[in-house]
N, C-alpha and C positions, 0 to 999 in steps of 0.2 A: 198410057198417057192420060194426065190429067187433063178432065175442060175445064176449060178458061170461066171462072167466074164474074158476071158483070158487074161491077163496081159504080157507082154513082156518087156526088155529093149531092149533102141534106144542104137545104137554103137557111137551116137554119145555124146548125151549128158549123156549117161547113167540113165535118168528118165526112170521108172516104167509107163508106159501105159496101155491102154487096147490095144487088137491087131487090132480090126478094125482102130483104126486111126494112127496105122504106114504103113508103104511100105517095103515090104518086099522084102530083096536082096536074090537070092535064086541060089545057084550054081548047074547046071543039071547033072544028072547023067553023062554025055558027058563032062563035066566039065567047059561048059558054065556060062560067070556071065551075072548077069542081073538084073532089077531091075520086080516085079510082081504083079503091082497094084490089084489084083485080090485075091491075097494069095493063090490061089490054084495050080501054078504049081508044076510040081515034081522034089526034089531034094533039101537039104539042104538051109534052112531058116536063115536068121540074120533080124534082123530089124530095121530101119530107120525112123526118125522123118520126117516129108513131108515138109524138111526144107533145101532149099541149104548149111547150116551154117552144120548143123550137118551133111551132106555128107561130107563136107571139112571136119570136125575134125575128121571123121570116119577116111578119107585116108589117114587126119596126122598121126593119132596114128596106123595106119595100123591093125586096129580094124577088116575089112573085110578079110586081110590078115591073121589075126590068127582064126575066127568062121571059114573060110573056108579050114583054116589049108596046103594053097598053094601061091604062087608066085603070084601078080595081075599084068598082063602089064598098064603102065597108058593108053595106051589106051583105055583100059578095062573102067579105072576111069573118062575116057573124057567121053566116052558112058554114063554110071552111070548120071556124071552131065546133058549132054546134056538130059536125058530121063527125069531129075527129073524136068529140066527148062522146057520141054515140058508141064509136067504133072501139073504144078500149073497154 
């Protein structure tokens, strides 16, 4: 029997994934955002394509703003891109 692979969508382009090959934005209990190449931090999960493109459409459509259900300062969103450019 095969396991069940977990699936998620991106906020950005909205495709159906598996979860290991998103990046996951994950807001801390502290109410910290962030981006969590790892998947395992703690605190509320969205997920992201490991794509600068779909980071920008994320922030247009304020996608991370509504899964996290608060206010993003763009600085916050500088941080985001800056980590994502780091990470490819």
């Amino acid at each position: 029997m095969q396991k069940k692979i977990p699936m998620r969508q991106c906020l950005g382009c909205h495709e159906m994934k598996p979860k290991r090959e998103l990046i996951r934005a994950v807001k801390s209990p502290e109410g910290e955002i962030s981006l969590d190449f790892n998947g395992k931090a703690a605190g509320r999960g969205a997920y992201i394509c490991p794509d600068a493109k779909c980071l920008k459409k994320a922030i247009k459509a304020k996608s991370l703003e509504h899964a996290f259900s608060a206010q993003i300062p763009q600085e916050v969103y500088r941080q985001l891109e800056e980590q994502m450019e780091a990470h490819e």
